[in-house]
N, C-alpha and C positions, 0 to 999 in steps of 0.2 A: 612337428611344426604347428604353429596356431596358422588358423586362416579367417579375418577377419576384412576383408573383401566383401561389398554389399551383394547379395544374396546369399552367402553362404549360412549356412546354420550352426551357429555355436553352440549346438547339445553336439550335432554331429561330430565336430571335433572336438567336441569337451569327450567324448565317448573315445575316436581314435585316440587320443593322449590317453587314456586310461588302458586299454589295449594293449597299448608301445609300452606302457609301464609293466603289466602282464605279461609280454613276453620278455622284453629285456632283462627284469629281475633274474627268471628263470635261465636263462640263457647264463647269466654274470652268474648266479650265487647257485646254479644244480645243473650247470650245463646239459639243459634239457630244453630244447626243440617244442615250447608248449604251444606254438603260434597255431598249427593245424589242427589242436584240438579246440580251435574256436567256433570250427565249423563241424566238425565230427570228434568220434572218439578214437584214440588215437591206434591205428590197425596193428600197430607192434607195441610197442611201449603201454602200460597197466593204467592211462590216463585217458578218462569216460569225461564225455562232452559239457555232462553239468558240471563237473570240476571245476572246470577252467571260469565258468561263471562263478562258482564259490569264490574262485581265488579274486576274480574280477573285483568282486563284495569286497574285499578289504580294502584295494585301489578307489571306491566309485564314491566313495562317501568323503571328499575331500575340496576343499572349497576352492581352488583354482579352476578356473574358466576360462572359455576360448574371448579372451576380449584383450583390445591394445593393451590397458593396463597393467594387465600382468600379476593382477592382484590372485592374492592377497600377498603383499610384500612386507618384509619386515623392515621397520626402521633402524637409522642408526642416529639416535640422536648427541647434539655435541653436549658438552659437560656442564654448559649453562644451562640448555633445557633439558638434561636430565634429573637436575637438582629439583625442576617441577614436576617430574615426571615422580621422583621418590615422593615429593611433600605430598601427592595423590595418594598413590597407593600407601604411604604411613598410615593417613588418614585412612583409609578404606582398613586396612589392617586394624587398625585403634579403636575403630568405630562397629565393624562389621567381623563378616565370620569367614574362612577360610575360601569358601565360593566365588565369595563377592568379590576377593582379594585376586584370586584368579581370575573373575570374571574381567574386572578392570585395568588387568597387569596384557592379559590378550587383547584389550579392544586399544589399548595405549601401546602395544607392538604391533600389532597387523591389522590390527580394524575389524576384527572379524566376533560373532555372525554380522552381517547386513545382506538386505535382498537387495543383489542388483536389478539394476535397471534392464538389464534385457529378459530377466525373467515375467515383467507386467505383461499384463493383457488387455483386451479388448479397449484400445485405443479410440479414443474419438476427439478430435484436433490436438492431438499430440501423437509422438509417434517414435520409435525406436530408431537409433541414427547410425548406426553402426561404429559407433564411436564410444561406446559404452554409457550413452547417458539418453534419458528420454527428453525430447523440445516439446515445451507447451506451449498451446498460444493462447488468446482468450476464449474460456469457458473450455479450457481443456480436461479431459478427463480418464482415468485411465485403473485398474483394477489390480493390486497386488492377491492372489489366490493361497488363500489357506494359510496366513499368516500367521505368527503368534507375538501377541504385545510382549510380552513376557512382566503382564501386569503391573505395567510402568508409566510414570505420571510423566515421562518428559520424549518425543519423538528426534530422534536426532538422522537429520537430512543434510548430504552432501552434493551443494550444488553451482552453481552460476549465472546469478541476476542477473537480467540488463538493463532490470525498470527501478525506481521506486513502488508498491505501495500494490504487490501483486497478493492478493488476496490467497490462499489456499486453505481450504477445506478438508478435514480427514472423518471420512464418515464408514460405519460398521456396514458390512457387506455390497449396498450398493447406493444411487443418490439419493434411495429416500432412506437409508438407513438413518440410524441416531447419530449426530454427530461426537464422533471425539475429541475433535482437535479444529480452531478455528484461528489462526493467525493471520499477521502480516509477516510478507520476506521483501525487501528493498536490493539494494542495486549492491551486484558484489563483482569487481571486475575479475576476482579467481576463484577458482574449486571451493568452498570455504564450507569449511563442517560447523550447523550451529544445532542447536535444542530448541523445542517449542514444545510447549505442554498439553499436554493432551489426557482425556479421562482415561481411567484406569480400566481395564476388565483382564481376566485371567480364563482365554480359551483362544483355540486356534477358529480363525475366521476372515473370509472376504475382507479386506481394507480399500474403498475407494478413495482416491484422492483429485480432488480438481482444483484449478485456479483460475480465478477472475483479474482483469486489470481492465475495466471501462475506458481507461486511458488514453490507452494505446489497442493499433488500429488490428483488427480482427487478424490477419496473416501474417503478425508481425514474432518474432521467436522473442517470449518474453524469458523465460526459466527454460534451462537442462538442468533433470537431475540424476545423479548418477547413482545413488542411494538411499536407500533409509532402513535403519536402526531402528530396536525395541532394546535399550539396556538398562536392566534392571537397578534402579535408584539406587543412587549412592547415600550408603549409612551415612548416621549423624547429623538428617539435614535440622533436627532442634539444636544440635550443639553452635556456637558461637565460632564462627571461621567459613561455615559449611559452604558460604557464597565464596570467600573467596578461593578456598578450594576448588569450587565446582567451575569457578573463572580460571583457575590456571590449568583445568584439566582439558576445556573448552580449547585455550591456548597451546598445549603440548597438540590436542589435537590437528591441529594448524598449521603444526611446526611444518618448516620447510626441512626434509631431510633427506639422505641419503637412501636408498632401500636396492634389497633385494629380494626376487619370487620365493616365495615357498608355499608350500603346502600347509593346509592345517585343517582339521577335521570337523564336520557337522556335528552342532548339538543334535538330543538325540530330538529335538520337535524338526530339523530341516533336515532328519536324514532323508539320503534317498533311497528307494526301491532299485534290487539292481535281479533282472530280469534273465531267461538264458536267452536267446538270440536263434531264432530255429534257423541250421545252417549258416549260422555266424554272419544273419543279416541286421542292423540294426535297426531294419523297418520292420523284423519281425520280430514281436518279443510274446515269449509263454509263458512257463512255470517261474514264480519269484525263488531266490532261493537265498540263505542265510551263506556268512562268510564260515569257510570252513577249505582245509588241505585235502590234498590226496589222500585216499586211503590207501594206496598203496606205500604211502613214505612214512615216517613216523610219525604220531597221533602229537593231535596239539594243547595240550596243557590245557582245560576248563578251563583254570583260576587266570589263563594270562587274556588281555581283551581285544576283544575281538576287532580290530583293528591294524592299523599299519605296526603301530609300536609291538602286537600281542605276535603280526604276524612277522617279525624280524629277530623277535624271541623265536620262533619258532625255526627261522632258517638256522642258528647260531646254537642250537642244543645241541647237542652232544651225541642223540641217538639220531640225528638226522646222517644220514647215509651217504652224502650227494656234497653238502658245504665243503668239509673239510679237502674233499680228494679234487673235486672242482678248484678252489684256490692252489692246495699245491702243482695239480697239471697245469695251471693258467704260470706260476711261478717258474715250471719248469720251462714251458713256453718261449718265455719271454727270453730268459738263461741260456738255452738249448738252440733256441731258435728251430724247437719242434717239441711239443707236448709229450709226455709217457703213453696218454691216447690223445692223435694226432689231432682231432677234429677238437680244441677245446669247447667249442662252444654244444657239443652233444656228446653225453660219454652214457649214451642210453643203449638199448642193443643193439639197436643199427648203426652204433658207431663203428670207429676201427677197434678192433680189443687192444689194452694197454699191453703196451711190450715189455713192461716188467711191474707184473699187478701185484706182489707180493712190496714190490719197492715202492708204490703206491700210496699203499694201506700204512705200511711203514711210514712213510712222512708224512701221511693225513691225522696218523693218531700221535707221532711226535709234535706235530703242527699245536691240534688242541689239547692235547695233555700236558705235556711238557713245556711249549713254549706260550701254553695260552694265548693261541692265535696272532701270535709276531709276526707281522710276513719278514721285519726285520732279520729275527731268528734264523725264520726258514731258510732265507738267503745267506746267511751266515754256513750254513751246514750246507747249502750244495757246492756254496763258489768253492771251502775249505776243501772241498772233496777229492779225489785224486783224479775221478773220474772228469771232472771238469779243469781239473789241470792239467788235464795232458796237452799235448800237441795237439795244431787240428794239423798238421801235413797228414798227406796219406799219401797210398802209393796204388798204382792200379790194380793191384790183389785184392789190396783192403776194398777198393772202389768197386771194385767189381762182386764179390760177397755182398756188400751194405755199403748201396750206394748213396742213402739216407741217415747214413748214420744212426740206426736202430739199436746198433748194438753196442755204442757208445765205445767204440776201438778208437775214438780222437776226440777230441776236445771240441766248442763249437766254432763254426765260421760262419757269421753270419752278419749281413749288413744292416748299417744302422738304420734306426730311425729316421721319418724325416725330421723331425725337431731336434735329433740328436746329431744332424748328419751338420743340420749348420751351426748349432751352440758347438759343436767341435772346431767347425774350423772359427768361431770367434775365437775360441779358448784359446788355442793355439799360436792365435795372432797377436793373445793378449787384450783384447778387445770386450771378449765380455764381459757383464758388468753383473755382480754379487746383489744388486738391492734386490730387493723382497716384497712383495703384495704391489697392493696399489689398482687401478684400471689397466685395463689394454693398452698395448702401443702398437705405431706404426709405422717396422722399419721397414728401409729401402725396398721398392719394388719397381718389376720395369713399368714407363711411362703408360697410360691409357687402358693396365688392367682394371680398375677398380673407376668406374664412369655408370651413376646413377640416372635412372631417365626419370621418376618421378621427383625428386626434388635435387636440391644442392648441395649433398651431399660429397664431401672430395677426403679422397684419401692423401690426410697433413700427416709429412713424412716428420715424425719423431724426432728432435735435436738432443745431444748432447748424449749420456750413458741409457739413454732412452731407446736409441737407435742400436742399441748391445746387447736388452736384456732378453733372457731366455727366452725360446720357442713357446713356452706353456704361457707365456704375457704377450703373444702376439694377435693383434684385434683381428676376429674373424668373422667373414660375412656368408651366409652361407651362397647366397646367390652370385658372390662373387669371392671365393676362398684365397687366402695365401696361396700364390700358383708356385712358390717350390715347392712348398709340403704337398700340398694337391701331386706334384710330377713324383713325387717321394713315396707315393700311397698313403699319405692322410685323407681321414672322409672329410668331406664338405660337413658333416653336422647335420645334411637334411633329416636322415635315421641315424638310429644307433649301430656300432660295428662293435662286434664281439671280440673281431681279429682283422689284421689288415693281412691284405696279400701280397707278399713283396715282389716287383718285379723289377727287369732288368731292360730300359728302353735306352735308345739315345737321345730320348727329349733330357733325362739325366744329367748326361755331359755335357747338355747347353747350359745346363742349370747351371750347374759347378763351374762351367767355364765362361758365363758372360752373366750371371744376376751379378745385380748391385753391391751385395751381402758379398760375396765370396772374392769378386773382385778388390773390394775394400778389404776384406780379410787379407790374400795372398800380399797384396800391397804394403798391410804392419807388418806380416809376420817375414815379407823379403827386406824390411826395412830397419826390423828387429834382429836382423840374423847375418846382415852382409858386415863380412870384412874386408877393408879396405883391401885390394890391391892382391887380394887370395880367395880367386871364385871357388875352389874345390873347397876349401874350409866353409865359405858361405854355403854352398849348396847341402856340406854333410851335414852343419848345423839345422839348417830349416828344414832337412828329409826325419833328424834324429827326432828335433821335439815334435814333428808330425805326425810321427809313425812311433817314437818310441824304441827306435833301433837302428845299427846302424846299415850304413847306404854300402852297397857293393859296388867293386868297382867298374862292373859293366854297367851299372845302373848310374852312379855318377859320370863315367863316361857321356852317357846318351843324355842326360839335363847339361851337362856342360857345352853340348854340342847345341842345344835347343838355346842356352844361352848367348853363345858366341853368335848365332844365327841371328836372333833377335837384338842384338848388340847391334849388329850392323843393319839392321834394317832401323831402328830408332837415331844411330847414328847419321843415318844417309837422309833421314825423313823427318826433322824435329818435330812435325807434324803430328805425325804416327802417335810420338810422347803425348803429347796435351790430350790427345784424342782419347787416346788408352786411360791415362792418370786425370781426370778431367778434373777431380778435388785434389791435386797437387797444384801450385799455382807454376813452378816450373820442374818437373821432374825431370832428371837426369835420363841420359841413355844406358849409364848401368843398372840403376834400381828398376826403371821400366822392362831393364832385359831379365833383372833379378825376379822381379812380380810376374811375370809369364812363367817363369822356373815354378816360384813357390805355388802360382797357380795351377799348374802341370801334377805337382807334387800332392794337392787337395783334389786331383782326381785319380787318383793310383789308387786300387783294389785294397793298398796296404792303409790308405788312409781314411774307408768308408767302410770297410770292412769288422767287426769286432773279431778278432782270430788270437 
C-alpha cells in the first residue's frame, strides 16, 4: 500500500513497494520464501544476503512513487484524439530517427521521464505539500539536484496557476547561476502541461527554479507545480507544419483521459543506485551492488537486459528449475485443493517434500515442452485424469490411512471460493450476468458496512445486470472489504496472499443465509423452479439444478417439512412476507415459503462444496 499522509516519507515507501515486489514474485513464479534473506542469508536454503539486493536491482529502477497520483499511468485515449496522437508520432517518425520516435510515442502514453515534485530540494517560500505538487508564493525558490536537460531548447512544466503574469526563472545550478530559461505563466484553473524555452546545454547539473509575481501579496499560493520535463526536440522544426504539429502534441498532452498505474523504467542518466541494506534496515545502506540472480538457480543470459523485461526472460527459461514445478503444484493446488508439496508458496528444503516428485517433474516438463506453458493445457490433462475423476466419498479405512488425501484414493472435495461461492448461487438463480470488462461495481451489501469518516464517500448500490456481475467486478476497498468474501477467506488486498486458508465458521451460514446477494438469489431460483400445486417436484427441481443431482427422499422429506413450516408461519403473519421479500411488492406465502427451501438448499455442504 502507498502511504501518503503528511509526514510520511515517500522513498520509504517507494522502497517497501519494491520489497513487496521482491518477495511476492518469488513466492508466485519459484515458490521460495526470499523475504528473510532481506535481512540475512538464508540458514537453509543456498540464497546469501547480497542476493536478494541484486534481485532488488531489477525492481528499484522503475518510476512509480509513493504519491496520490499514482503515476506514472498509461492513458486511454478516445479515437479523436488518437488521430492526434498518430499525426505526432508520423511526423516524429518522418522527420526523425527510431529514438526520438520512442522517445515521444512514451512521453504521449505515460508521461515519463519527468522529475517530480517531491524529489526538489532546499525549499525557500515554497514548499512540498504532500499532494504531489510544490506551492510557490512570491520570490519562491526551490533546487532540482543533478538534473539533465537532455540538451533541449523547450522545458515543459506541469502545473496550476492562480495569478496572471507570474514571473519564473530557470537558472544553472544555483540564483546566481546563468540563466536558462526566463518566462511568464498566467492563470490556469487545471493541471495544464505547457512548454517554455529555454537555452540549451548537454550535462547533468543543479537546476534552480524561482518565481516572482510583485502582484499579489507575499503569503499568497500563486503556482503548484507538480513537474518538469527535459524532452528532447522534436525533428523537423525547419519543415513547414512543425508548429502545428508541435500544437497538437501540446494538445494530446492535455487530453482528459482515462488511465491506469504502471510501471516503466529510468533512462539510464535517472537511474537509481540500489544499495544492500545492513540487516535489511533501510536507514542502513553499504556496498552498491549491480542487478544480477541467484547463483545457485540458473545463470542469466549476458545478452538479455538487465532489467524487469531481462529479468522475467529469466524466470520463463527453460533451465530454470523452480518456474515450471511452481506453476504446475500452484495448478494442482487449486484442482486438488492441496498442492503435490503442500506449502505452495515454498517448495525450498524446508518445505513439505512432494508426494509424488517424479509426477511433478512429469507435468513441469510437459507443462513447458509440450504444451508451451498452457495452463489451459495443463488443466486439460489433470481434470481428464482418472485420478481426478474418481469419487471423493471415502470410507473410514480409507480415512484413517490418508486422512489428506495424499495418496489420491478419491477425487477432490473441497469448498469453493469466496467469489465462486456467490457467482454460483447467481448462476443458479439465473441471475448472473455474462458482460465483460468495464469498472467495478457495487452489489448488494448489508446497510452501514461501508461508512467513510474523511470524506463522502457512500457505497451506490449498482442497478440493473450490474448488481449480477461476477465476483472479479466487484469494487473493493481495502480498509473496508466486501464482507462476504472477507467471511469466505478473501484477503483485504492490504498485502499480497500466496494462498488463502479455508475455514469453516458460522459467521458462513449468516452469510449464505441473510446477505442481500443470496437472499435475492434463493428468491429467483424458488421463483424459477416452483410448480404450481406440487411442492415435492418444486423442491427436486431447485435441489437438481443447485447441486446437479438428484434429491433423496429423506432429504426431500426434511425441506418439505421446513416448507410446510414456513408456509404457516407466512400464512398466519403477512407480515413475516413483505419483511422477508422486501423487493417483491406482494409476495405470496407459498414462494416466500419456497425462498427459505431454496435458501436452506444454497447452504447444504452439497452446494458449496466442489466434490
Amino acid at each position: 500500500m502507498n502511504n501518503d499522509e503528511g509526514g510520511t516519507d515517500d522513498e520509504e515507501y517507494r522502497v517497501a513497494t519494491v520489497i513487496d515486489r521482491v518477495n511476492t514474485t518469488f513466492e508466485v513464479w519459484q515458490s521460495t520464501a526470499m523475504g528473510c534473506v532481506q535481512c540475512h542469508s538464508h540458514p537453509y536454503d543456498p540464497f546469501k544476503h547480497e542476493e536478494y539486493y541484486k534481485l532488488m536491482a531489477f525492481f528499484n529502477n522503475t518510476r512509480d512513487e509513493d504519491t496520490p497520483s499514482e503515476s506514472p499511468v498509461l492513458k486511454f485515449y478516445t479515437p479523436e484524439q488518437q488521430k492526434g496522437v498518430d499525426k505526432v508520432l508520423d511526423w516524429v517518425a518522418k522527420h526523425g530517427n527510431e529514438k526520438q520516435h520512442t522517445t515521444y510515442k512514451n512521453f504521449l502514453q505515460f508521461t515519463e521521464p519527468v522529475y517530480k515534485s517531491h524529489f526538489f530540494k532546499e525549499f525557500k517560500s515554497s514548499v512540498y505539500d504532500d499532494h504531489a505538487s510544490v506551492v510557490f508564493w512570491d520570490d519562491g525558490n526551490l533546487i532540482i539536484e543533478n538534473a539533465y536537460t537532455n540538451n533541449a531548447s523547450l522545458v515543459y512544466l506541469n502545473y496550476r496557476s492562480h495569478y496572471d503574469g507570474t514571473k519564473m526563472t530557470i537558472r544553472e545550478k544555483d540564483s546566481n547561476g546563468p540563466i536558462l530559461g526566463e518566462f511568464v505563466i498566467n492563470k490556469a484553473k487545471k493541471n495544464t502541461t505547457s512548454q517554455f524555452p529555454i537555452r540549451k546545454i548537454d550535462k547533468k547539473t543543479d537546476i534552480y527554479i524561482e518565481t516572482q509575481n510583485n502582484a499579489i501579496a507575499k503569503e499568497v499560493n500563486i503556482l503548484n507545480l507538480y513537474w518538469i520535463g527535459f524532452l528532447e526536440d522534436m525533428p523537423g522544426k525547419e519543415q513547414p507544419g512543425w508548429a502545428n504539429i508541435n500544437s497538437t502534441f501540446i494538445e494530446a498532452l492535455n487530453a482528459d483521459t482515462p488511465t491506469v498505474p504502471i510501471l516503466s523504467e529510468n533512462p539510464d542518466y535517472m537511474k537509481r543506485t540500489t544499495q544492500v541494506f545492513d540487516r535489511g534496515s533501510f536507514m542502513v545502506k553499504t556496498d552498491t551492488v549491480q542487478p544480477a540472480t541467484p547463483e545457485s538457480l540458473n545463470e542469466c543470459n549476458p545478452d538479455w537486459p538487465k532489467d524487469r523485461l531481462g529479468f522475467s526472460k529469466w524466470i520463463v527459461d527453460k533451465k530454470n528449475p523452480l518456474t515450471a514445478r511452481t506453476l504446475v503444484n500452484r495448478v494442482w493446488h487449486q484442482i486438488f485443493g492441496r498442492g503435490l508439496v503442500s506449502t505452495i508458496e515454498d517448495i525450498g528444503s524446508q518445505s513439505e517434500p512432494p508426494t509424488h516428485p517424479a509426477l511433478l517433474d512429469w507435468l513441469a516438463l510437459r507443462f513447458m515442452n509440450e504444451y508451451n506453458w498452457s495452463v489451459k493445457s495443463l488443466i486439460k490433462e489433470i481434470v481428464m485424469s482418472g485420478t481426478y475423476r474418481q469419487s471423493s466419498e471415502s470410507s473410514p479405512e480409507m480415512y484413517q490411512i490418508d486422512p489428506d488425501n495424499e495418496l489420491y484414493a478419491r477425487g477432490p472435495r473441497i469448498r469453493l471460493g469466496a467469489e465462486q461461492i456467490r457467482d454460483q448461487a447467481l448462476a443458479v438463480s439465473g441471475l448472473l450476468s455474462n458482460k465483460m470488462y468495464g469498472p467495478g461495481v457495487m452489489p448488494p451489501q448489508p446497510e452501514g458496512v461501508w461508512e467513510t469518516v474523511y470524506n463522502g464517500a457512500k457505497w451506490m448500490e449498482s442497478k440493473g445486470e450490474d448488481r449480477y456481475r461476477r465476483g472479479v467486478y466487484t469494487y473493493l476497498k481495502r480498509t473496508s472489504p466486501y464482507p462476504s468474501f472477507l467471511t469466505f477467506d478473501a484477503g483485504s488486498r492490504e498485502v499480497c496472499m500466496i494462498r488463502r486458508t479455508p475455514t469453516n465458521t458460522p459467521l458462513q451460514a449468516l452469510v449464505t443465509l441473510n446477505d442481500p446477494v443470496y437472499l435475492e438469489a434463493s428468491y429467483q431460483l424458488a421463483k424459477n423452479t416452483m410448480i404450481p400445486k406440487d411442492v415435492d417436484a418444486s423442491i427436486a427441481v431447485a435441489y437438481k439444478r443447485a447441486t446437479l443431482s438428484e434429491i433423496e427422499p429423506t432429504s426431500l422429506q426434511t425441506l418439505k417439512d421446513l416448507y410446510e413450516t414456513s408456509l404457516n408461519e407466512f400464512s398466519n403473519n403477512p407480515e413475516a412476507a413483505e419483511l422477508f421479500l422486501h423487493f417483491d411488492k406482494n409476495p405470496t406465502p407459498q414462494l416466500s415459503a419456497m425462498t427459505v427451501v431454496t435458501n436452506a438448499i444454497m447452504n447444504l455442504d452439497e452446494f458449496l462444496t466442489k466434490a
